[in-house]
N, C-alpha and C positions, 0 to 999 in steps of 0.2 A: 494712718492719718496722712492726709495730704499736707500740700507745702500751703498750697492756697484757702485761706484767712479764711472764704468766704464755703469750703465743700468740706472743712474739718468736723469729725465727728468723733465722738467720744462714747464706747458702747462697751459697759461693763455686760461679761458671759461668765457662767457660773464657774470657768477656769482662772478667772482673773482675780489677783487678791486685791480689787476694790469689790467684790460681791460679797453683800454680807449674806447669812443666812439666819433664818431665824432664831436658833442658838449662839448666835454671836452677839450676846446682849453685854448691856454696861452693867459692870461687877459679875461678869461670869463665872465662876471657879473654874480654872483650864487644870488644878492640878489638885489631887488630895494631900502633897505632902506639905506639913507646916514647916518653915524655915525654925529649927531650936538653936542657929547659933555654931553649929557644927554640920549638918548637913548641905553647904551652901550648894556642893558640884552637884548633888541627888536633886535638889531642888531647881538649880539652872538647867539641868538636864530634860527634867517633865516640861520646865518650863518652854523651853526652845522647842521640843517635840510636839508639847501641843500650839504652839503657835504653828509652827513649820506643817501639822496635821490641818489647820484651820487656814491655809494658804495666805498667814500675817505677817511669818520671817521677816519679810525683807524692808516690811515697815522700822523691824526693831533694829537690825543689823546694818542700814541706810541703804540698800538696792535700791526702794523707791523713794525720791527722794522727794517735797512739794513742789508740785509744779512750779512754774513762774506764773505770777497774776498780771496779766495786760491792765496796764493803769483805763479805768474806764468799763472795763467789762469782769466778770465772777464767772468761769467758766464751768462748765459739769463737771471737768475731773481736778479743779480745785474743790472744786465742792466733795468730790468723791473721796478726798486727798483726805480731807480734813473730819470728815467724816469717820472713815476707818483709821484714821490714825489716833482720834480720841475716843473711839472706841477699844484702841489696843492698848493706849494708856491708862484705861480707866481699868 
């Protein structure tokens, strides 16, 4: 992106983890093991792996973090922000 206001562009490519893909829906199941109370590391383990497989990691770990919203405007990658980000909460 540039500095200037007016030539910024925001262009999700299917290496970037604001692209979803079709199987990246709300209430997905990323993992078969059930949490019983004693497996927690087996279970954060799938979990991280298939987030990290699904290029979401760094939604959960804060690498990406929401942009800033300019008072007055809603930009595409708040939009994009917010978008994958409640979809990796959901």
């Amino acid at each position: 992106m540039t500095k200037d206001k007016k030539d910024q562009t925001f262009i999700i490519t299917n290496q970037s983890a604001y692209f979803l893909r079709p199987f990246d829906s709300l209430g997905a199941i990323i993992t078969a093991i059930k949490f019983d109370g004693r497996n927690y590391d087996l279970r954060e383990n799938a979990i991280m792996t298939s987030l990290r497989l699904k290029n979401k990691l760094d939604f959960i770990v804060g690498s990406i973090i929401k942009p800033k919203r300019i008072e007055g405007e809603y930009s595409n990658e708040v939009k994009a922000w917010e978008m994958v980000n409640c979809m990796v909460m959901s």
